[in-house]
N, C-alpha and C positions, 0 to 999 in steps of 0.2 A: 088134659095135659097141663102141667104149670105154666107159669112163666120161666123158671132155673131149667125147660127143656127145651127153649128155644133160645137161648142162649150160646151161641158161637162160639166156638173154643177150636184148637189145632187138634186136626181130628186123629194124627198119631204122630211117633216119632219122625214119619217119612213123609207130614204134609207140607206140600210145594210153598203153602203162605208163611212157614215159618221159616225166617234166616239163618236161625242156626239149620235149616238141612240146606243152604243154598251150597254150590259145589267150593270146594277151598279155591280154587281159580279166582272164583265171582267174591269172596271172601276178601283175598288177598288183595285185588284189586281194587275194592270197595276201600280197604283200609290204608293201599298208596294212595288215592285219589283225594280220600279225606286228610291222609299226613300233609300233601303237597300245595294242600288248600292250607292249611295251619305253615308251616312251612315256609310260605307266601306271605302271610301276615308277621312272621317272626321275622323276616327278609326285612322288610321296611322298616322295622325299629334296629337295624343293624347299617341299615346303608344309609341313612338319612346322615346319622352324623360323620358320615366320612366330608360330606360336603361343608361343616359350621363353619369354617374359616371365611370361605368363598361368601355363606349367606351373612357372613357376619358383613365384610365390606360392601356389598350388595346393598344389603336394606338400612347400613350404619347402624348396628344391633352390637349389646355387646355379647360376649360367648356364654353368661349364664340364660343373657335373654336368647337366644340362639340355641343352647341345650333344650330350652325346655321343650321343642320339638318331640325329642327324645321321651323327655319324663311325659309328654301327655297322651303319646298312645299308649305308654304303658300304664296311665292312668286310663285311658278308656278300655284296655285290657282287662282294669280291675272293676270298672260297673257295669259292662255289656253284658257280662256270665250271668248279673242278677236279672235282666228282660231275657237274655234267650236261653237259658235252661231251663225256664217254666215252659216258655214257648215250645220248647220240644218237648216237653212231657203232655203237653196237650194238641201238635196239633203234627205230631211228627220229627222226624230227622231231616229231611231233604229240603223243603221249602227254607225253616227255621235257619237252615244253614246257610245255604244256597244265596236267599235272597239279600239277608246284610251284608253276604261276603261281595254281593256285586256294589251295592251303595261303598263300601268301604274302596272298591276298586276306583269307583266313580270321587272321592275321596281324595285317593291317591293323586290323580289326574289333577285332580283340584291344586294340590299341595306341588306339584311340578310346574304349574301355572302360576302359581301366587304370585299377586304383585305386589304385594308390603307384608308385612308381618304379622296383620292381624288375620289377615285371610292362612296366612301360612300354618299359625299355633292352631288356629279353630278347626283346618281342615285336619291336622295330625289329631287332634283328640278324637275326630269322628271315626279316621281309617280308623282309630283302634277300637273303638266304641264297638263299628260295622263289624271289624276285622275278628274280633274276639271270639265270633258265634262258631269254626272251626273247634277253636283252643276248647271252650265248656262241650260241645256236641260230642266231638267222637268219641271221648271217653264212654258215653251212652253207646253209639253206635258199637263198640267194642263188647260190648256187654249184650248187645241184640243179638249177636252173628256167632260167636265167638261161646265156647261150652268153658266152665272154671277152668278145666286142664290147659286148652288153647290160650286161653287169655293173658296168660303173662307174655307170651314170646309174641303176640299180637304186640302187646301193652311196647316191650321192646323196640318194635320194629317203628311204633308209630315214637316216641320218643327220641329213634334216632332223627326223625322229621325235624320235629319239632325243636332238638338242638340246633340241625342244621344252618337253620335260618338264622341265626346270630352268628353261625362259623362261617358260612360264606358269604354274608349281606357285607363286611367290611370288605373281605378280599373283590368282590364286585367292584361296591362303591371305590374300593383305593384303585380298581385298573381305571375304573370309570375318568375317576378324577386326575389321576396320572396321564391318560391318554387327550387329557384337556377338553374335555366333554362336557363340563360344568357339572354342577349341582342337580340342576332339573334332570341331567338323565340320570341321576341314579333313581329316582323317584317315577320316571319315567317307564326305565327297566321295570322296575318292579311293580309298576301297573300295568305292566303288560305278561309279564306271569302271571300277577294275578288275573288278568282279563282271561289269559289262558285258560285257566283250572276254572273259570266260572262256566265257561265254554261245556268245559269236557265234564263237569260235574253238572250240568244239567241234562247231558246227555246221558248217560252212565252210569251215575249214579241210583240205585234203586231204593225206597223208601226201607228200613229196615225198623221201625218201630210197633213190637209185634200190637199194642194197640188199636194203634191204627191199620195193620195190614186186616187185623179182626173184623175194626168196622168196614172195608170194603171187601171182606169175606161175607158177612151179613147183608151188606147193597148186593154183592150178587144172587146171592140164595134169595133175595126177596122179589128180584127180578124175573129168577127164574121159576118158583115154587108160586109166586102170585099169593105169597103167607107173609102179612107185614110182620107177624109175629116175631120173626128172626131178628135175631139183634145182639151187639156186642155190648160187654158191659161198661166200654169207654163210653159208651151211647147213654149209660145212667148216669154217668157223673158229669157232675155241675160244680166244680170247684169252681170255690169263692176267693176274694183277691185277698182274705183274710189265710185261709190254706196255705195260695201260693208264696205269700212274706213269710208263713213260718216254715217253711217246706226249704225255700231258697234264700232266705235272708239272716231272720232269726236262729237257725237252727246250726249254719255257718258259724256263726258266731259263738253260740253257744258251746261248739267243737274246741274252743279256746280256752276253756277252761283247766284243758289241760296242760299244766307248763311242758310236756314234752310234743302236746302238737307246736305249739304254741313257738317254740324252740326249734322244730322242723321246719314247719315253714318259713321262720324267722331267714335260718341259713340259706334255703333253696331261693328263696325268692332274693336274696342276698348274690349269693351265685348270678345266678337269670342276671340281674341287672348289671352287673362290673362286666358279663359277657358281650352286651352292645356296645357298652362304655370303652 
């Protein structure tokens, strides 16, 4: 026998290891769990600045130094995508996600405790940094579970998420601060949802990247056949750190060369940002 016949693969349309057969229930719920985690991290760059007045006389800061709260999680929004979407092409969906979304919560915490300013900006780049790993992952995750036909109205549902968190992180923050609560609790709030969803997505959540669901299809059969032979073909690659910059960095960019992406993004991300503001 070869080697290409001990090779693991999904043994039909109706095997249990692959997500697209998990039932639409497990599905749907897989894909609120992941919006709500994203959702959480858009929350925080929406309710921070309801508080800049309060942090401004607080630490004697003036409001552009006091925005930049603001601009640097949505700058750690824009470098975290380039560490954790290799990360999930290599070592899964769930950990990849899971665990920065807790450091960014631990983050949060930080940034409600702050007692000057510099702890305050460093800790908001990092929530975003941590926080990001939702925002890049479930688009994957979506694409694991989800057959083309399904996929848009997926795509949909999790977008309505992911607007959310800028439409209600003011309204929060303004009751917050209206109710005379100070600054820290909005940050506070909002590390405590997210403390939530870290909760309930370690619990619930189930790995859905059929690679890896492969290689621990392959640990079992080799378990139980007593044949080391079995093995998955994520198990033959060795991607090199030169792969994963032109996979996720270089190739990003390269996408620019077209004046109509170039021009789409331009606006949306345009949009995104006057919506915290």
């Amino acid at each position: 026998m070869s080697v290409q016949d001990f090779v693991v693969t999904f043994d039909s349309s109706w095997d249990p290891y692959d997500p697209r057969n998990w039932s639409l229930k497990q599905k749907v719920f897989t894909t609120l769990l992941y919006g709500l985690s994203t959702m959480g991290s858009t929350f925080s760059t929406a309710s921070f600045s309801t508080g800049i007045h309060e942090m401004m006389d607080e630490f004697k800061i003036s409001e552009e130094v006091a925005s930049l709260g603001t601009s640097l999680i949505l700058m750690g929004f824009a470098f975290g995508p380039l560490l954790w979407a290799p990360i999930s092409e290599l070592y899964g969906r769930k950990l990849p996600m899971a665990v920065p979304y807790f450091v960014a919560v631990c983050f949060t915490f930080g940034t409600a405790a702050a007692k000057d300013t510099q702890t305050l900006l460093i800790t908001r780049f990092f929530a975003g940094f941590f926080g990001s790993a939702p925002l890049c992952i479930t688009g994957g995750v979506l694409a694991d579970t989800f057959s083309p036909q399904q996929r848009g109205l997926a795509l949909t549902g999790y977008a309505l998420a992911v607007i959310g968190g800028p439409v209600l992180g003011p309204i929060v923050g303004g009751g917050v601060m209206y109710a005379g609560l100070g600054w820290r609790w909005t940050q506070l709030i909002t590390s405590i949802i997210m403390a939530t969803m870290v909760v309930l997505d370690f619990a619930f959540i189930s790995e859905s990247y059929p690679p890896i669901l492969l290689v621990r299809k392959a640990r079992r059969l080799r378990l139980e056949t007593k044949n080391w032979s079995y093995h998955a073909q994520h198990e033959e690659r060795d991607a090199t750190f030169g792969e994963m910059m032109t996979k996720f960095v270089i190739r990003p960019i390269q996408l620019f060369d077209g004046a109509h992406l170039l021009f789409l993004s331009f606006t949306r991300k345009l949009r995104y940002v006057t919506i915290p503001g």
